[in-house]
N, C-alpha and C positions, 0 to 999 in steps of 0.2 A: 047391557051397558048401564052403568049405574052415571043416573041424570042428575041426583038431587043428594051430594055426599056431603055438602058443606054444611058449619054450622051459623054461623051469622057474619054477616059482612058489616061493619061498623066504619063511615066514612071516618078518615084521621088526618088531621092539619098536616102537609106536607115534611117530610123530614129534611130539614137545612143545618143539621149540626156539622159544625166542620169539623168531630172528632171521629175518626173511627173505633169502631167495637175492638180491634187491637189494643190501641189505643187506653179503653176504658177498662177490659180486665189485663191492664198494667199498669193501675196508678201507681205515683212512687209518695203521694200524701195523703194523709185519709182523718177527716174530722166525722167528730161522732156526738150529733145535738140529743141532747135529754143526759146524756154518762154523770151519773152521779154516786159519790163513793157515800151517800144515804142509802141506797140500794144495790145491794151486790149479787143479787139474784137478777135483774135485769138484761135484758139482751144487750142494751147500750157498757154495762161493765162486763159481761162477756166477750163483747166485742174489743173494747180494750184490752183487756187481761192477753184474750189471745193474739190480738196482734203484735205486743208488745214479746209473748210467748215465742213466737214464731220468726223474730227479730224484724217487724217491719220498722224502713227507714223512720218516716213521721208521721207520728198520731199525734192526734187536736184534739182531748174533750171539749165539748163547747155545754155550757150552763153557765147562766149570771148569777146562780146564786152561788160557786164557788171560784174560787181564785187556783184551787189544785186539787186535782184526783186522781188516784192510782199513779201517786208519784210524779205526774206531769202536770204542767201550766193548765189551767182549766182559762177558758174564752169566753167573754159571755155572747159571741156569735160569732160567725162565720169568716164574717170580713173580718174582724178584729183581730184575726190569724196574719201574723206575718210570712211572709213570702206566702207559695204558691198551694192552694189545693186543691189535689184531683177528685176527689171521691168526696163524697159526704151521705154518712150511713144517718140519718131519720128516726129517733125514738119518743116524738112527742106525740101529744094529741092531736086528731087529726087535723081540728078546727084551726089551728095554726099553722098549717102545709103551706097555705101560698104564700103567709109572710116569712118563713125558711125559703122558700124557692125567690123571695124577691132578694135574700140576701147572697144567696149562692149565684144569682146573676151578678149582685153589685161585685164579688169577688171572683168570678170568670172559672168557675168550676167547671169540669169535663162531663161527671154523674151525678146522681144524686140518687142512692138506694132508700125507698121507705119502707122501712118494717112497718113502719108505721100499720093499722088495716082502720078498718070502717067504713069504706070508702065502698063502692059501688057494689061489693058481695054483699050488702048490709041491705039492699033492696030499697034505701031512700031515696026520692029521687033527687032529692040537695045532696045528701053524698054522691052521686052520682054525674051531678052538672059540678061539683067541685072537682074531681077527677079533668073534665074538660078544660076547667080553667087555670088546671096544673098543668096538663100538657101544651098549651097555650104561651104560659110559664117559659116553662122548656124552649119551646121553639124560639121565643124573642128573644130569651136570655142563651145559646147556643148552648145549649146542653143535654142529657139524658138521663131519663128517670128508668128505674129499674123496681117495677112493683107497679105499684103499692102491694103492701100483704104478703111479704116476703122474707128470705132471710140474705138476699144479694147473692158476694160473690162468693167461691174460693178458690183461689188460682198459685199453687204448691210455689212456681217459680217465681210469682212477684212476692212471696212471702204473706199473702192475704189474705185472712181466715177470720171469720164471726165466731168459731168454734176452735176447740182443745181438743187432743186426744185426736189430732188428724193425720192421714201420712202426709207429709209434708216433701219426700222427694217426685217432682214431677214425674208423669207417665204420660202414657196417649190417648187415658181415655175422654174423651167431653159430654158432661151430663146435665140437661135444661130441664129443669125442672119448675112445675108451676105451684109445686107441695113446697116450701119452707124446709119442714120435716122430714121429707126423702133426701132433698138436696144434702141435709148430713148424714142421715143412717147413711145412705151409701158409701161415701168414702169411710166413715166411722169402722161400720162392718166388712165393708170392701177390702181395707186396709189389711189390714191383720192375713188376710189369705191371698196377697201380694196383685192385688190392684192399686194403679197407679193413676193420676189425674192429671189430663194437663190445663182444664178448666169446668167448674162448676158453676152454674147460674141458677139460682130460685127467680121466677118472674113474678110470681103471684096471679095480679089482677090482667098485666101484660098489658098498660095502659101504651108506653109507649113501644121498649125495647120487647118484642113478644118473639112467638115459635116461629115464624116464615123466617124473621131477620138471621134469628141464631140458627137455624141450622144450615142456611146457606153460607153464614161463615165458616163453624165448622166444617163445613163440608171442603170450605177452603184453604182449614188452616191446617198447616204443615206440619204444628202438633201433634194432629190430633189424627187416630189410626180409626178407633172408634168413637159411634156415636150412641148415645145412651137419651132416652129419652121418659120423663113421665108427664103427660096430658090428660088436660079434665076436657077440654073443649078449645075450639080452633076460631080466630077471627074473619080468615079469609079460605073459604076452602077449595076453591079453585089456585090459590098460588101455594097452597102448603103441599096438594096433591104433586103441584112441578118442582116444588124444592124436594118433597120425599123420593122421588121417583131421581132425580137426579143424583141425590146423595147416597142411597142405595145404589145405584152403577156405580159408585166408586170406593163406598166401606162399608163394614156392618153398621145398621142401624137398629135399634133394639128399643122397641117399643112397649112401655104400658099407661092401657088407655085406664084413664079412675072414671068410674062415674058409668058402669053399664050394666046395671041394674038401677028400676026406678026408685029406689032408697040411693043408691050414690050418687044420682042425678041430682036427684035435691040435693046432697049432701052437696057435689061438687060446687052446684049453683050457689050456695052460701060460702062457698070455702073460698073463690077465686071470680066468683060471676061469670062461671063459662056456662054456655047453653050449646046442649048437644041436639041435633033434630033426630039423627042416625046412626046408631051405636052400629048396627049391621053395615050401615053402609063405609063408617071408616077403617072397620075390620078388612074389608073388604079394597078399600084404597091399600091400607096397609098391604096387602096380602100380594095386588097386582105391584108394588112397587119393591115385593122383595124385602119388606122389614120382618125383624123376627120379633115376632107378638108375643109378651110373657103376662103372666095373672097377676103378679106380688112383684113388690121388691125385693122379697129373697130369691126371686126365679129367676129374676133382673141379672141378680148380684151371681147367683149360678150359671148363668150366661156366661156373663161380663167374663167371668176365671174359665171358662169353656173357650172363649176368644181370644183371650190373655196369655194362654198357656198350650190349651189343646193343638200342638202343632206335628204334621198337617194338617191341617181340617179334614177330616173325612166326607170321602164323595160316598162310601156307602156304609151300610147299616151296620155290618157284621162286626159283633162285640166279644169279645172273650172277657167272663169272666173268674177270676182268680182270690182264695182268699181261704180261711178257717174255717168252720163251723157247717154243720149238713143245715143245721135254720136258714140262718142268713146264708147259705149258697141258695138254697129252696126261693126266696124272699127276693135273692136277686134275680135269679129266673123268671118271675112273675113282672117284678115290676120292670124289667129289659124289653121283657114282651109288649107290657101294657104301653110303653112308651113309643112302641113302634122299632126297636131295636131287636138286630137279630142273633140270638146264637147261634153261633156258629156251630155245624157236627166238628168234633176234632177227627181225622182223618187217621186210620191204623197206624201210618207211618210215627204221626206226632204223639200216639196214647201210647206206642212200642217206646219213644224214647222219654215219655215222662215218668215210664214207669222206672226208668232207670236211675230217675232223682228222685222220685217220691216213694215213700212205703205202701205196699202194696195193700198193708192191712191197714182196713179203715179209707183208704183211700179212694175218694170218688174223681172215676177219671172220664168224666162228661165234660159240658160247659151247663152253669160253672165247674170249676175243677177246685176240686177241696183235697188237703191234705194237713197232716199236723204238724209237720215240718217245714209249710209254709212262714213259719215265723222267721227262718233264718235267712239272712240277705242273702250271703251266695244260691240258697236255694233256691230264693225270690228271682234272684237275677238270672241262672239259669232256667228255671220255667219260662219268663217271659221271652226270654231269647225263643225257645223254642216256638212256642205259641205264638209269636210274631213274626215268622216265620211263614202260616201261612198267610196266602195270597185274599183268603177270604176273609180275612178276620181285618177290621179298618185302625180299630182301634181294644185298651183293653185295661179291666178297670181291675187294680185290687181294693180292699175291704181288709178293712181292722178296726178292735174296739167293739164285733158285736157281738163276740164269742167270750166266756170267762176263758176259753184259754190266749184270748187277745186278750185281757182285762189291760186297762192301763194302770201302767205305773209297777208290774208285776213279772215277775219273773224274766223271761228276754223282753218282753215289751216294755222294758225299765229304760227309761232316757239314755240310763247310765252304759248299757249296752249296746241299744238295739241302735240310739238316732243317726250318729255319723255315719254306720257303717249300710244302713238300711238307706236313707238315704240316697248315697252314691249308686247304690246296687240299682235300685229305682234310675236315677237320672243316667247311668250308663246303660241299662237296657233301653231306655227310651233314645237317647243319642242314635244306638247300633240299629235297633230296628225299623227306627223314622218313622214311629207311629203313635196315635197320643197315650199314654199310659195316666188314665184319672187313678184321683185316690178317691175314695170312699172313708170317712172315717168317724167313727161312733161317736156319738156323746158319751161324757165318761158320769158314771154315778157319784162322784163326790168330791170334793174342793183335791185331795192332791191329784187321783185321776185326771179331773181339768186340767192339772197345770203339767201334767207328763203330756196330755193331749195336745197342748197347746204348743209346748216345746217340736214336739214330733212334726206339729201343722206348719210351725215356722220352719222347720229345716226343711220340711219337704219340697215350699213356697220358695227359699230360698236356692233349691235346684232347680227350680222352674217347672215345678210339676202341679196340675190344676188340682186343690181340693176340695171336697165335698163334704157335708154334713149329713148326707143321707145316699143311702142307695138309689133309692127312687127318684132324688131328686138331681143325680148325676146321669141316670139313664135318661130321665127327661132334658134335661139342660144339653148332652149329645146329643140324641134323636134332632133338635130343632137347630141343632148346627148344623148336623150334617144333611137336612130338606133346604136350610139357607145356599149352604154351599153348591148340591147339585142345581139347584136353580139359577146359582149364579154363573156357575159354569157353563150353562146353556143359555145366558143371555149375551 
């Protein structure tokens, strides 16, 4: 029985805010101190730019030294904003945080996000008792801080984003993050291979709003299907263990811990001020509570479209794999294996009737199953009809782009032919057989290659079919679905 999984318990001033976390990732006004159209690289003109991008109702720059930026009334503070604001994003130095927060009282604000950092990952101990006397702040003036050392929110349906280049129609997935920087690669990269959001939170430092709170709301809110998570270190570890284990009985949750090696310790410890006692021992919480552990954010994000897409989930291992080339069939067999994933024997019944679509010369009729006449959709969509067929096979991946006779952008694997029709072929065997059919699909060697690649990636995302950018990294992202899933089925 693991006795000592927690990592530091830090008493905190009572929470008396009468707004809920609902509430806060849905403001409908958002001012932004420090925005100044001197500096267009900064997070504060980012943060405009995109709000504005994404059509939020009302943004507030606030700086006294201008009257207007980026097209809008510039404020020289907070209160001086007419009617109401909910949010206020934080881009000044730190030494000046409590006189922002004594004005965001005087104007009855709901949050107060600081990107603001310096503050207690900095290891002073006056940054550190200033942290104190901001959540202090908070509490008398009724309100909520989200950070310090953060990049906030992004929430697709209130139209709310610090960043460009984001999907912007809501989804179900919700991601807490205490990295800044994961909180947008994810949706950034997520995006594009049809992951969808229905809230994102960077916490940072987690002075007030931290990991216990959010994920028991997610776990309550009706958006949200999954839960996505990346952590350096916990404050309370005896209630984070009851909110995990609770949230897990009821969706996926999907965990990466940073900071477990003694170089990302330190690292973490500067980065957010979390202190870990026990990298084993919250692998290990994690593990009784049913989360699925991934190494990276791109394992994350391979997940995420394995959860998104991969439907049913598979209760077992057995994989069929399908595609061109004797390498990359070789390459897939190895890494299916390594991952814990099983090939399946194809059965004399099902190699008698592939031989009847496929060409007999050249053709390898194992798992995987390689042929050259695999490029053409009806042939696609016939093979997999048949190989989904059996009872042993769970789910089943094809592969393209690692073969030159997949080359993108070439011959049938020309947009111009292959996408609509390939496609459909794909997403109606997947319909017929009810079982997840991943893609697997190369990088391509050169700028138009990428952008046949790319076309292909979105049609396929657009049928709803999960894609991948590596073989290996598709067998692994299943494998750890379908050990989530039997588990889950037996609890």
């Amino acid at each position: 029985m693991i006795k000592h999984y927690y990592i530091v318990i830090i008493s905190a001033v009572p929470k008396i805010s009468s707004f809920t976390l609902d509430e806060i990732f849905h403001p409908r006004s958002v001012a932004i101190v420090g925005a100044s159209p001197d500096n267009l690289m900064s997070f504060a003109a980012w943060a405009v730019s995109s709000l504005k991008e994404a059509g939020f109702p009302f943004i507030y720059p606030v700086n006294p030294r201008h009257s207007e930026a980026f097209g809008l009334t510039c404020y020289p503070s907070v209160s001086a904003i007419p009617g109401p604001v909910d949010h206020v994003i934080v881009c000044i130095p730190a030494v000046k945080s409590l006189d922002v927060l004594d004005d965001c009282a005087r104007k009855g604000v709901m949050s107060v996000h600081f990107f603001t950092a310096g503050f207690s990952e900095s290891g002073e101990k006056n940054r550190a008792e200033m942290e104190k006397a901001m959540l202090q702040k908070a509490r008398d003036g009724d309100f909520r801080i989200i950070g310090p050392n953060c990049t906030g929110l992004f929430v697709p349906e209130a139209r709310l984003t610090t960043s460009s280049r984001m999907p912007m129609q809501p989804g179900d997935i919700a991601f807490m993050s205490q990295s800044g920087g994961h909180s947008q690669d994810m949706p950034m990269h997520g995006g594009p291979r049809g992951l969808r959001f229905s809230k994102v939170i960077s916490y940072g430092n987690a002075l007030d709003i931290g990991e216990c709170e959010l994920l028991e709301y997610f776990t309550g809110d009706a958006r949200t299907n999954i839960i996505a998570i990346y952590i350096e270190g916990v404050r309370d570890g005896h209630r984070f263990r009851s909110v995990l284990e609770s949230a897990c009985a009821k969706k996926p949750v999907v965990i990466y811990k940073g900071g477990t090696t003694e170089a990302g310790l330190r690292t973490a410890q500067s980065h957010t001020a979390s202190m870990t006692s026990s990298v084993k021992a919250f692998q290990a919480i994690c593990r009784q509570a049913n989360a699925i552990q991934v190494n990276d954010i791109q394992e994350m994000i391979d997940v995420l479209v394995g959860l998104s897409f991969a439907h049913p989930y598979p209760l077992g291992n057995g994989i069929a794999v399908v595609g061109v080339g004797g390498g990359p069939s070789v390459e897939a067999g190895d890494r299916m294996e390594d991952a814990g994933l099983d090939l399946v024997t194809l059965t004399p019944d099902i190699k008698s009737q592939l031989k009847s679509l496929l060409p007999n010369d050249g053709g390898i009729f194992t798992n995987p199953l390689d042929a050259t006449n695999l490029v053409y959709p009806e042939v696609i969509y016939n093979t997999l009809k048949v190989i989904g067929g059996s009872p042993r096979i769970d789910m089943i991946m094809y592969h393209m782009g690692f073969h030159p006779v997949t080359r993108w952008g070439e011959g049938i694997y020309s947009s111009e032919f292959f996408l609509k029709p390939a496609s459909e072929a794909l997403h109606k065997s997947y319909k017929e057989i009810n079982k997840p059919v991943i893609m697997a699909l190369g990088q391509a060697s050169d700028m138009a290659g990428m952008e046949e690649m790319l076309k292909v990636q979105a049609a396929f995302v657009k049928e709803g079919l999960p894609v991948f950018h590596s073989i290996e990294k598709s067998g692994l992202a299943m494998a750890r679905i379908a050990a989530w899933r039997r588990r889950f089925a037996r609890d």
